[in-house]
MIDOSE-1310 file (N, C-alpha, C; in nm, 2 decimals, decimal comma, always signed):
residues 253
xxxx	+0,09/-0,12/+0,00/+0,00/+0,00/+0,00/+0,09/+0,12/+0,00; +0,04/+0,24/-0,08/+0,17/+0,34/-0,11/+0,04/+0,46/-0,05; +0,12/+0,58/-0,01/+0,15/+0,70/+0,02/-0,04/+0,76/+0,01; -0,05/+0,69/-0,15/-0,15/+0,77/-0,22/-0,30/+0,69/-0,22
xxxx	-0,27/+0,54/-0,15/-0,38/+0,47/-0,15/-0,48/+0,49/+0,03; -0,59/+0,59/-0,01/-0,59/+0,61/+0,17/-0,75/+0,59/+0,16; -0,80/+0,59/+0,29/-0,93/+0,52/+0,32/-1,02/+0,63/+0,27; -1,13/+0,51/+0,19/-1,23/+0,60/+0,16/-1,38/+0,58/+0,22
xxxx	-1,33/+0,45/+0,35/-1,51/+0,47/+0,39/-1,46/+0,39/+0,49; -1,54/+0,38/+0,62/-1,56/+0,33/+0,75/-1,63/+0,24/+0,76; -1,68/+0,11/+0,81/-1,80/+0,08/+0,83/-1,78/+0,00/+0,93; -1,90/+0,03/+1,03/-1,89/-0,05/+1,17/-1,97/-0,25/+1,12
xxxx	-1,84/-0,32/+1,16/-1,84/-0,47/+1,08/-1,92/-0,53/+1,16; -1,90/-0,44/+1,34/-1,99/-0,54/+1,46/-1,96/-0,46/+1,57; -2,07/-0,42/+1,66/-2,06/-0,35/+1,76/-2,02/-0,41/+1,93; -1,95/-0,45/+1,94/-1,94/-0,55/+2,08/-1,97/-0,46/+2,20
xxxx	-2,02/-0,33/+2,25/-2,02/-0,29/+2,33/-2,09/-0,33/+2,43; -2,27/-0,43/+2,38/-2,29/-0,49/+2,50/-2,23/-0,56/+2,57; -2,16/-0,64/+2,57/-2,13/-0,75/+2,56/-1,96/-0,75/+2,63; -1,93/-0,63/+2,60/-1,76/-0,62/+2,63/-1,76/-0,57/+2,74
xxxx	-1,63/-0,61/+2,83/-1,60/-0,53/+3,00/-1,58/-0,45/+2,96; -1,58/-0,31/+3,07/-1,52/-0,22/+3,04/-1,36/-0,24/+3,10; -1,31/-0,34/+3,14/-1,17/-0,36/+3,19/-1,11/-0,44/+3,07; -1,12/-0,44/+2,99/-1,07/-0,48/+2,87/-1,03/-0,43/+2,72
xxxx	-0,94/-0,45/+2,64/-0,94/-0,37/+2,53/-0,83/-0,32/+2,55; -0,79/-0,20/+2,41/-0,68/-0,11/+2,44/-0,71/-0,02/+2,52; -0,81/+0,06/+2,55/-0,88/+0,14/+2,59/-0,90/+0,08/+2,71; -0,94/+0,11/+2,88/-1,00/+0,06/+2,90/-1,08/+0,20/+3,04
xxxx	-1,17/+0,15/+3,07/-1,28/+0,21/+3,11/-1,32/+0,19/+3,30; -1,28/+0,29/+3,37/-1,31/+0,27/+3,55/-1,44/+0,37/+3,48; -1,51/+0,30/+3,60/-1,66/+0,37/+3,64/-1,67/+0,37/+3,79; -1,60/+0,48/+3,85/-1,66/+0,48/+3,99/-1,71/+0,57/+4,04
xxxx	-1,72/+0,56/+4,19/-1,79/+0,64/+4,24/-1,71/+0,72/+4,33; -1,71/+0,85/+4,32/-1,61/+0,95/+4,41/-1,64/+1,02/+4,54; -1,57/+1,07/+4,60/-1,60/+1,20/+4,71/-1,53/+1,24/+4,76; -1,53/+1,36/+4,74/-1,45/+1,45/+4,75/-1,42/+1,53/+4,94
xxxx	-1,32/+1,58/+5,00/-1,32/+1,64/+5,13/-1,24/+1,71/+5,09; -1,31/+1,86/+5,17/-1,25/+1,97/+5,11/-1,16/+2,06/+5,22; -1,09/+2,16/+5,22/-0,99/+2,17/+5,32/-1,05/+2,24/+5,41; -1,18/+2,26/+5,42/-1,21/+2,29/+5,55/-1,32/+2,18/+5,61
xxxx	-1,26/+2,07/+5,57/-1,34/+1,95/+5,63/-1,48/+1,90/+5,59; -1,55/+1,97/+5,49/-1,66/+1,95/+5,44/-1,65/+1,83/+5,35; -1,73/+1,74/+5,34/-1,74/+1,62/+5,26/-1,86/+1,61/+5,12; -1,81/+1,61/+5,02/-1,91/+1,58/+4,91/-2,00/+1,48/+4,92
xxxx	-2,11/+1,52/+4,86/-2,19/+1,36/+4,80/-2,13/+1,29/+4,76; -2,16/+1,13/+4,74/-2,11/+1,05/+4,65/-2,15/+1,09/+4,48; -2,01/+1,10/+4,41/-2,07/+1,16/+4,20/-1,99/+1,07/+4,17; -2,06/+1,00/+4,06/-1,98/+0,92/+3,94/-1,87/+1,01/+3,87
xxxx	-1,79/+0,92/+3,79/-1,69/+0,96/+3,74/-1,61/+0,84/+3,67; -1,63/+0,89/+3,54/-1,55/+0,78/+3,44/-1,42/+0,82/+3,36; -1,32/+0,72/+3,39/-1,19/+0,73/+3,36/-1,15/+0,64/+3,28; -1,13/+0,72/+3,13/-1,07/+0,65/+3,03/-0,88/+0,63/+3,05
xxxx	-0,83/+0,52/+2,99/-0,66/+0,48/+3,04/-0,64/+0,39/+2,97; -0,51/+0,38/+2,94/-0,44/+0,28/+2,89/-0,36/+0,20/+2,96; -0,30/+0,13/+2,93/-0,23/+0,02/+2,96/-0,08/+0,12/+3,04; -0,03/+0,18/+2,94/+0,08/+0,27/+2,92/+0,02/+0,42/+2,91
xxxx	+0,00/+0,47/+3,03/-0,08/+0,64/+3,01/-0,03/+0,72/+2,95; +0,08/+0,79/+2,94/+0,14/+0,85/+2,86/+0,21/+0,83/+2,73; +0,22/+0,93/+2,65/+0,25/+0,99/+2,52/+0,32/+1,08/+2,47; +0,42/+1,06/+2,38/+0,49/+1,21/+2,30/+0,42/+1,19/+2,12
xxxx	+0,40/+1,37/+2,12/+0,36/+1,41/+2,03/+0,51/+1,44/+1,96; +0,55/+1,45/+1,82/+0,67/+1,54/+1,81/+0,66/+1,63/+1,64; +0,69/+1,73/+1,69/+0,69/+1,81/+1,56/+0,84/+1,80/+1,48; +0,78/+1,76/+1,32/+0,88/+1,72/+1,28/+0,90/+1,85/+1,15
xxxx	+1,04/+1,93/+1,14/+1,04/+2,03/+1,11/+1,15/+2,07/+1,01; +1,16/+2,14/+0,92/+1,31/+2,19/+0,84/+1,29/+2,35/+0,83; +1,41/+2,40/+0,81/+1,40/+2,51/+0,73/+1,46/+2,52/+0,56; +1,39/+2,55/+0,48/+1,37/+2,56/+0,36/+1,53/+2,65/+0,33
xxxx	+1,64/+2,61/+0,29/+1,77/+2,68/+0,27/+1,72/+2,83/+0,11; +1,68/+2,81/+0,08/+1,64/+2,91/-0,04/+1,58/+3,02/+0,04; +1,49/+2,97/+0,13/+1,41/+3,12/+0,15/+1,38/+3,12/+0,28; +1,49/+3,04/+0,38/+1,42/+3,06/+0,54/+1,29/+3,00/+0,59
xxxx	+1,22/+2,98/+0,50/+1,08/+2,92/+0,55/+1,08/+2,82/+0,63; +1,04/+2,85/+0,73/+1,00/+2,70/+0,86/+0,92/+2,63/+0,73; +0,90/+2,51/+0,74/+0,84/+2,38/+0,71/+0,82/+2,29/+0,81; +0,67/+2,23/+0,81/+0,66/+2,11/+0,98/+0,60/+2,03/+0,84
xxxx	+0,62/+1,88/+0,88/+0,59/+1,75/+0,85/+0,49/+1,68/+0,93; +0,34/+1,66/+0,88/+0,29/+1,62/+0,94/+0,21/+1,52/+0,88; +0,11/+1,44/+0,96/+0,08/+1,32/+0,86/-0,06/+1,34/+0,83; -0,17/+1,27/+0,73/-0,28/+1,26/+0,75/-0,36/+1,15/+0,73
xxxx	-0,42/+1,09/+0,84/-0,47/+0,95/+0,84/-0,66/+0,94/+0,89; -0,69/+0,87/+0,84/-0,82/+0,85/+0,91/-0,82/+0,83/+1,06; -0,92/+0,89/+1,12/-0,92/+0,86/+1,26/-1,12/+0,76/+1,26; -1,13/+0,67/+1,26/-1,22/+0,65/+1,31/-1,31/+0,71/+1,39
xxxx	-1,30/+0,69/+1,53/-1,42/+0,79/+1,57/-1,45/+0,93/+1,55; -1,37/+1,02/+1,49/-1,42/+1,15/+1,41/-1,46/+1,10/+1,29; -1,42/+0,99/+1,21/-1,49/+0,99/+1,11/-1,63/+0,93/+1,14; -1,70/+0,89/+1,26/-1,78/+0,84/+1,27/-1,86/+0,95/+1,35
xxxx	-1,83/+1,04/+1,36/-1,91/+1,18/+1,39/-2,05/+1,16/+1,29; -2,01/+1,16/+1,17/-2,11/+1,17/+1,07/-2,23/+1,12/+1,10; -2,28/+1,03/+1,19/-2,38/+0,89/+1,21/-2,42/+0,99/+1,29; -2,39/+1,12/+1,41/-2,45/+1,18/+1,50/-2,47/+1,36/+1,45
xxxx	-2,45/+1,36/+1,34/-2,48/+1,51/+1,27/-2,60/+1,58/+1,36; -2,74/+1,45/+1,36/-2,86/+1,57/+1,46/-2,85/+1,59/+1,60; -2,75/+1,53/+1,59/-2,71/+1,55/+1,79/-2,61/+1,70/+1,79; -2,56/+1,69/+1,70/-2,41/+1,78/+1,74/-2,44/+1,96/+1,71
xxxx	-2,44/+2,04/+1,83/-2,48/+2,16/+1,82/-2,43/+2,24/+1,73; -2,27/+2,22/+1,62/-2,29/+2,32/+1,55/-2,22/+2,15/+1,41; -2,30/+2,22/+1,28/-2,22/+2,13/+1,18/-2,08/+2,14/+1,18; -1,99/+2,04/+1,15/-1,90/+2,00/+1,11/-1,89/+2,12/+0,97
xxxx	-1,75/+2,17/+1,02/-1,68/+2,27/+0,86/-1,63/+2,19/+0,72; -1,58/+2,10/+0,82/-1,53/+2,01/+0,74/-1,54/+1,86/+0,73; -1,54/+1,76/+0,63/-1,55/+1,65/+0,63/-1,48/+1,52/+0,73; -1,37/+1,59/+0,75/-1,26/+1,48/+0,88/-1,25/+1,34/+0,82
xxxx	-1,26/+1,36/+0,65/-1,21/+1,20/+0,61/-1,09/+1,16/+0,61; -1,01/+1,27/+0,67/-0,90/+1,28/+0,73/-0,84/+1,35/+0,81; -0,71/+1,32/+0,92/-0,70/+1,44/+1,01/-0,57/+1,46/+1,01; -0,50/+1,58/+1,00/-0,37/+1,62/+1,05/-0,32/+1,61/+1,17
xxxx	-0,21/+1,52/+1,21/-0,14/+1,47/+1,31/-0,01/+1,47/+1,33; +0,07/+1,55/+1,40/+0,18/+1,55/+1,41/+0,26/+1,35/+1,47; +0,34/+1,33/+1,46/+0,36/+1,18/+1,47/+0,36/+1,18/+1,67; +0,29/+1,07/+1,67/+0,31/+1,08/+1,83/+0,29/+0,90/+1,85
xxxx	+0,31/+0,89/+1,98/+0,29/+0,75/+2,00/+0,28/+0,73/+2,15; +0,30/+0,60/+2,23/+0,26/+0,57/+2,37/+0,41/+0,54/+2,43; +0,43/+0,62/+2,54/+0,52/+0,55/+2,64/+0,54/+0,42/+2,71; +0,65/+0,37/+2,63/+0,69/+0,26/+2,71/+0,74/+0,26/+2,82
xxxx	+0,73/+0,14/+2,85/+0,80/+0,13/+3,04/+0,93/+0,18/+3,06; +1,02/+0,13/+2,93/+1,15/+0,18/+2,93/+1,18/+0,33/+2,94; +1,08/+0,41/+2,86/+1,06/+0,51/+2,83/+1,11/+0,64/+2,95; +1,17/+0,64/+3,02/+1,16/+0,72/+3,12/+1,27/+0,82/+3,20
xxxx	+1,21/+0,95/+3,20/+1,29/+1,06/+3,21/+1,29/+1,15/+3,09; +1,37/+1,23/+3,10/+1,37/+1,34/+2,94/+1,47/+1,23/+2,85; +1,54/+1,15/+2,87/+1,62/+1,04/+2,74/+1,52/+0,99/+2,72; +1,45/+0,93/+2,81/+1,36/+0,83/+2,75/+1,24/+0,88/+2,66
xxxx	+1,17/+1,03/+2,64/+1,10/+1,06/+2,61/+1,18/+1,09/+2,46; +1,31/+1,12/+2,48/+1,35/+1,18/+2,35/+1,37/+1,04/+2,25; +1,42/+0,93/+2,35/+1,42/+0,82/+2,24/+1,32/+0,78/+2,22; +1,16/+0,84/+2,23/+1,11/+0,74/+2,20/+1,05/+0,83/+2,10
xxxx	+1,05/+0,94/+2,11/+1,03/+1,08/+1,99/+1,09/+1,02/+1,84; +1,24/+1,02/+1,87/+1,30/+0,98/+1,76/+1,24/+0,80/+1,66; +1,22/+0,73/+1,81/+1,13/+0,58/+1,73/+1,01/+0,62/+1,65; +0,94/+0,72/+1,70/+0,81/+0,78/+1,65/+0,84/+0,87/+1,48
xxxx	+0,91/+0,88/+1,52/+0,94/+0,96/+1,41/+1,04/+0,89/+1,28; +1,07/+0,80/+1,26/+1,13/+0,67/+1,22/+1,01/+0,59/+1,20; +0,94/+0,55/+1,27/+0,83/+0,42/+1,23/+0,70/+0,53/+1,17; +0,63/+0,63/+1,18/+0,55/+0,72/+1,18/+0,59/+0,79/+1,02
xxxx	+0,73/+0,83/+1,04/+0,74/+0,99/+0,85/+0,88/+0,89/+0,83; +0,95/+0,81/+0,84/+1,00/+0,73/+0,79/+1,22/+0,87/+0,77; +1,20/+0,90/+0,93/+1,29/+0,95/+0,96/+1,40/+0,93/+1,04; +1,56/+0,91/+0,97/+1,61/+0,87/+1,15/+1,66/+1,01/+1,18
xxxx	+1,60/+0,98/+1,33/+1,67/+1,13/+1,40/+1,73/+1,10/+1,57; +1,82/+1,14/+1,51/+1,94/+1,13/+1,67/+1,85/+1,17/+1,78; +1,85/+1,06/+1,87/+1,72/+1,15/+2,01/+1,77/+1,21/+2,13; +1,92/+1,26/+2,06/+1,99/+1,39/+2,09/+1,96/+1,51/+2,05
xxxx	+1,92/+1,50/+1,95/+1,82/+1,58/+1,91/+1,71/+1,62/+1,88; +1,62/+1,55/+1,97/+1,49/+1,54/+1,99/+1,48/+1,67/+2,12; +1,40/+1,75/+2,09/+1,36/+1,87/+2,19/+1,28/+1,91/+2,28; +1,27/+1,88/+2,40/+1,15/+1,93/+2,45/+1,12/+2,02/+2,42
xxxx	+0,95/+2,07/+2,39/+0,85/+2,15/+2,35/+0,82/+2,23/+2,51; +0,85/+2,29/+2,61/+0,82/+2,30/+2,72/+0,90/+2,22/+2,84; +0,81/+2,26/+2,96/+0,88/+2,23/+3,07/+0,82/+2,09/+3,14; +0,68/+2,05/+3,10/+0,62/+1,95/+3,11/+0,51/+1,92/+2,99
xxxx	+0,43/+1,80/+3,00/+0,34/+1,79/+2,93/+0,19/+1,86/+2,97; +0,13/+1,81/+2,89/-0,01/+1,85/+2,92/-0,15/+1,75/+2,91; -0,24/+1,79/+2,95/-0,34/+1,67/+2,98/-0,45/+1,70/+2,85; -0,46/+1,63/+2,75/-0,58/+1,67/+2,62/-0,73/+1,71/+2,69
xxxx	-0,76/+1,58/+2,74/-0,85/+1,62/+2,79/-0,92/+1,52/+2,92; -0,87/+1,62/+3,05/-0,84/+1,60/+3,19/-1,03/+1,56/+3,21; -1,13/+1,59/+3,17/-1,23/+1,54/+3,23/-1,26/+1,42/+3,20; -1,18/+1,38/+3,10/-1,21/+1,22/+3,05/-1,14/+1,08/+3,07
xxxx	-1,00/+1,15/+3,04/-0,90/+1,06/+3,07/-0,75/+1,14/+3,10; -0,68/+1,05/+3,17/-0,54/+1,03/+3,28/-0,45/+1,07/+3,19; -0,43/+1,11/+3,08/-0,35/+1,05/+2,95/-0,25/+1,18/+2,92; -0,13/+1,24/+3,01/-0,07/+1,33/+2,94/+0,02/+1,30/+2,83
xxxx	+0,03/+1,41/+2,73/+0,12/+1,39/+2,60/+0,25/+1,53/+2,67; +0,34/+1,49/+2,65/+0,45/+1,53/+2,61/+0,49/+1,57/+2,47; +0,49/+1,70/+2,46/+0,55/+1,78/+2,32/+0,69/+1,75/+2,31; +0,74/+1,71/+2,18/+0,87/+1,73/+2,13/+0,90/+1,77/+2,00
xxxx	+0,97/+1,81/+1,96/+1,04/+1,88/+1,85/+1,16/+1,85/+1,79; +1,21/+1,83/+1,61/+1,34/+1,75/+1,60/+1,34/+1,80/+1,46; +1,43/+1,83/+1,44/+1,50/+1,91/+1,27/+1,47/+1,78/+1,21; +1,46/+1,77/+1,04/+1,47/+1,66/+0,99/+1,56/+1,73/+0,87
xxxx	+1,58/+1,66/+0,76/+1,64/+1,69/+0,65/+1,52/+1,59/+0,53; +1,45/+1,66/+0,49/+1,37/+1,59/+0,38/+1,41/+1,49/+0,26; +1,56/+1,53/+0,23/+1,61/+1,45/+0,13/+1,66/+1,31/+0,22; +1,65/+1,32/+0,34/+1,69/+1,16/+0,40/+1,60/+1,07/+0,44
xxxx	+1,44/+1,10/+0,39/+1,33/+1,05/+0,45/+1,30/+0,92/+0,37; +1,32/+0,80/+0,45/+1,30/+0,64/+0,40/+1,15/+0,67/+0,38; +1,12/+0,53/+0,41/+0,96/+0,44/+0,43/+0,95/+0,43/+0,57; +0,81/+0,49/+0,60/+0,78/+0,48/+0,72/+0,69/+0,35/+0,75
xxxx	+0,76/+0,27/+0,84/+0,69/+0,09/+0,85/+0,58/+0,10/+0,94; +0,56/+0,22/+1,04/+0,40/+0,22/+1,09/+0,45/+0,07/+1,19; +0,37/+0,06/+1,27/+0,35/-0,03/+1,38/+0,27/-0,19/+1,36; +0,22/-0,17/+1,21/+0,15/-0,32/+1,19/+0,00/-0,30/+1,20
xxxx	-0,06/-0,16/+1,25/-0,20/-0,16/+1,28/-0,26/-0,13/+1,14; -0,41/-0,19/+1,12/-0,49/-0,10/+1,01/-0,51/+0,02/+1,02; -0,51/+0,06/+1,14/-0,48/+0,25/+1,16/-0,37/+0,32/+1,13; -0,27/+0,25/+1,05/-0,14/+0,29/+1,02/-0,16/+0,31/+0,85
xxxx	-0,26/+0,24/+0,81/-0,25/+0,19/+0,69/-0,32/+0,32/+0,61; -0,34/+0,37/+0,50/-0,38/+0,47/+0,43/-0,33/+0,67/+0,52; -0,26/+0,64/+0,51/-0,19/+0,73/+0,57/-0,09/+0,83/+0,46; -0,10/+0,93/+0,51/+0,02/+0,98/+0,41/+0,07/+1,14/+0,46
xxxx	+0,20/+1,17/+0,41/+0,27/+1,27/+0,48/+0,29/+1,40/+0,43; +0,25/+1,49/+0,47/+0,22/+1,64/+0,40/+0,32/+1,70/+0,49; +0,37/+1,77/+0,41/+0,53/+1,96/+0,44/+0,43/+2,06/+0,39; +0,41/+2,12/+0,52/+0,34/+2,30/+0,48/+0,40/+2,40/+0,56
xxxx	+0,42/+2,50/+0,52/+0,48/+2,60/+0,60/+0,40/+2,63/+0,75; +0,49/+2,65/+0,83/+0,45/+2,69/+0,92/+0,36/+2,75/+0,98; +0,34/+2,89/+0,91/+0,24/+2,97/+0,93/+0,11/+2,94/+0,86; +0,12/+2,84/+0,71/+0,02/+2,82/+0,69/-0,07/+2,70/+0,79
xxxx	+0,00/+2,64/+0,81/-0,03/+2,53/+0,93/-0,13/+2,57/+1,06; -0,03/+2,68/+1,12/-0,13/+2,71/+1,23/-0,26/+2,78/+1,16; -0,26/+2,82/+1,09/-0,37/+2,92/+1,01/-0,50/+2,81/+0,98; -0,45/+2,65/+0,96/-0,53/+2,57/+0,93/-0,54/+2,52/+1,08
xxxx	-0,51/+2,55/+1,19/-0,54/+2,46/+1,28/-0,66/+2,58/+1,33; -0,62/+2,69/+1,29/-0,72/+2,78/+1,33/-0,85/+2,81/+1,31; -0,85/+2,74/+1,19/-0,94/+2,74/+1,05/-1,10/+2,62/+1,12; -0,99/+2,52/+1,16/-1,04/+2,36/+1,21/-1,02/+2,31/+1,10
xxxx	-0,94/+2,32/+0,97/-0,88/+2,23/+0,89/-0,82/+2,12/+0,96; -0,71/+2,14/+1,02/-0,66/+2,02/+1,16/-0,65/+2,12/+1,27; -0,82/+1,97/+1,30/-0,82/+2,03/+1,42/-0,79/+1,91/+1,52; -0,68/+1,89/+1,54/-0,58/+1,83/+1,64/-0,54/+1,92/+1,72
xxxx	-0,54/+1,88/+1,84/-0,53/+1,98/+1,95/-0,39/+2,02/+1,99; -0,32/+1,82/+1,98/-0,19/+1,82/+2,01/-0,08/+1,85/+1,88; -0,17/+1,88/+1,78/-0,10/+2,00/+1,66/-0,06/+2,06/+1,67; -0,20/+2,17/+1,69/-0,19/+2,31/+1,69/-0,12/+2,35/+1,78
xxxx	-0,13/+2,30/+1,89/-0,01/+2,33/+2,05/+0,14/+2,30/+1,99; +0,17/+2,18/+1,97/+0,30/+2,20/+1,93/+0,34/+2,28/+1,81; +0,27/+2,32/+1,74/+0,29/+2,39/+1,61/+0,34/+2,57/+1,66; +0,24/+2,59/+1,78/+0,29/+2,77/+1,85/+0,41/+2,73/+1,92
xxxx	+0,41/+2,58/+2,00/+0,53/+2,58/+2,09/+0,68/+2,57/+2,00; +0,65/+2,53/+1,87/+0,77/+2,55/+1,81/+0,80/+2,66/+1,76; +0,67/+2,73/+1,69/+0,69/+2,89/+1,66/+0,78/+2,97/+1,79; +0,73/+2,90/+1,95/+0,79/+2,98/+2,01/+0,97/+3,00/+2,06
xxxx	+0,97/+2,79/+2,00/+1,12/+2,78/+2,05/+1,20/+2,84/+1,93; +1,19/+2,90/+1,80/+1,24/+2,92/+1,71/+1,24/+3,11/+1,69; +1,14/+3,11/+1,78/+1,12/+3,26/+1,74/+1,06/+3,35/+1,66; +1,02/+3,26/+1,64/+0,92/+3,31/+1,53/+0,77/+3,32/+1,56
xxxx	+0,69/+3,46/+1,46/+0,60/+3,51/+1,53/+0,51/+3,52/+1,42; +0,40/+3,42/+1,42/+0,34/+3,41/+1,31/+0,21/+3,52/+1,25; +0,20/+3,58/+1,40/+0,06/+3,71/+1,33/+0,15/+3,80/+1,26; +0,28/+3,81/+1,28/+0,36/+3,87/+1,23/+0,48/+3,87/+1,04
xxxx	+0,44/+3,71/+1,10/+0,54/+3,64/+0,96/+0,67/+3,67/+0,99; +0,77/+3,69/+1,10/+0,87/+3,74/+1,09/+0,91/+3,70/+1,26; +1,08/+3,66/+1,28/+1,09/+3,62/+1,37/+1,15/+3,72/+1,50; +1,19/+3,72/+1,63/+1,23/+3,77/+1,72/+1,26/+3,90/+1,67
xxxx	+1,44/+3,80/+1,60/+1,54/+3,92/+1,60/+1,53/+4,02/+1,49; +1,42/+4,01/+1,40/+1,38/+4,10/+1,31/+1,31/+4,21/+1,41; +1,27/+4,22/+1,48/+1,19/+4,29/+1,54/+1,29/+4,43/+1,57; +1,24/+4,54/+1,61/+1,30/+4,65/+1,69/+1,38/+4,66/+1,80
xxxx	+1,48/+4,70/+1,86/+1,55/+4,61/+2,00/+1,44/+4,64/+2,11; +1,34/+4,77/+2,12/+1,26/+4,76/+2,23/+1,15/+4,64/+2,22; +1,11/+4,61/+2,10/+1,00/+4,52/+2,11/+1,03/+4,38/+2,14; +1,21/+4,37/+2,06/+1,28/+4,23/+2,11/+1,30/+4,20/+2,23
xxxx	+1,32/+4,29/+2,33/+1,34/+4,26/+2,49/+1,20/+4,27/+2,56; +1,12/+4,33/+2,49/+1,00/+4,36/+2,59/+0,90/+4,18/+2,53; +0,92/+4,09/+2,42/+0,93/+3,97/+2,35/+1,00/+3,87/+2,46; +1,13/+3,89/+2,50/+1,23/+3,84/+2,57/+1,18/+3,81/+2,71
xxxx	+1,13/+3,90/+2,73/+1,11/+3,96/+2,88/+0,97/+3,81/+2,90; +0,89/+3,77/+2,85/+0,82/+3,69/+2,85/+0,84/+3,53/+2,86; +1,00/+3,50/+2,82/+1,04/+3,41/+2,84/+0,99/+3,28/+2,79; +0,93/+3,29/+2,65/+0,86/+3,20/+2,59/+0,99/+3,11/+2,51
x	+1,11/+3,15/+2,48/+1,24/+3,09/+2,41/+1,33/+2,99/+2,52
């Protein structure tokens, strides 16, 4: 299967949800019951609370990036694959309070994957950036040079599930880019890898063209490790020296 052969339709084969634990699967599913005590001793009711998790809770996202030698242009590398359950949005159109902009028969994804056991500390996050990015856009990158995006990760989304991703970031050189072997899943499969400039990128994450969350976030956090200032088109040190320090003074670099 090549680059250009990508999915053109979903269809649910068999629904197992009656039938399935929720302690099973890749996914798997707590349903309990909570309560809360608060610091001046007051005690909550008992409230439900459901917690999605994995096996392996954590994740690195990584932005994979060049600069264009002709003309300075940042360039990010990112991929676009079907996601099943956005693509299965469609089946709930009269439920959903505003229509879909776009179709989501595909979604832009910066390459990310799950932390292994081994995986641990800032090496371990960086080596596993660099595996992701090697099995994922079919790149080798030294995970010496793999960069943290920030000081820590962040939680997608803390009401539902445990699951923070860690941003990373890693130069690539486009003319060294093999075959990306993907992990073996059908969710690997119809997949394919797009280079857009930078600024056009966030502009589509802003758009909801990709609307990936853990995109668009790494996409400003690189604008910011680079310096560059996209409402602007123009980086740091182009700036004025008052506007550069008073830029500086914020400590986003």
């Amino acid at each position: 299967m090549t680059d250009e052969v990508l999915v053109a339709r979903v269809e649910v084969v068999e629904d197992r949800t009656a039938r399935s634990r929720c302690d099973e699967g890749f996914l798997r599913l707590r349903r309990l019951v909570l309560r809360n005590t608060f610091t001046d001793g007051a005690v909550s009711p008992p409230y439900p609370c459901d917690v999605v998790s994995r096996r392996r809770v954590d994740a690195v996202a990584v932005v994979l990036w060049h600069r264009d030698p002709a003309t300075g242009r940042v360039l990010v590398h990112y991929r676009e694959g079907t996601r099943p359950p956005v693509w299965l949005r469609r089946q709930k159109t009269a439920e959903l309070p505003f229509p879909d902009r776009f179709a989501y028969d595909r979604l832009g994804e910066i390459v990310a994957g799950v932390l292994e056991e081994e995986d641990t500390g800032v090496e371990g996050l960086r080596r596993r950036g660099a595996l992701e990015a090697k099995e994922e856009a079919g790149y080798d990158v030294d995970p010496a040079a793999v960069q943290p995006l920030g000081q820590d990760g962040f939680f997608p989304s803390p009401g539902v599930t445990d699951e923070k991703v860690y941003l990373l970031a890693a130069e690539v050189d486009p003319a060294t880019r093999g075959r990306a072997e993907g992990d073996g899943s059908v969710q690997e499969l119809g997949t394919r890898m797009v280079t857009r400039d930078l600024r056009d990128a966030i502009r589509a994450c802003r758009a909801g063209e990709v609307a990936d969350a853990k995109t668009e976030l790494g996409l400003l956090r690189l604008a910011d490790l680079l310096g560059y200032l996209p409402q602007l088109d123009c980086f740091v040190d182009d700036l004025p020296p008052a506007l550069r320090a008073r830029h500086d003074a914020l400590g986003v670099r």
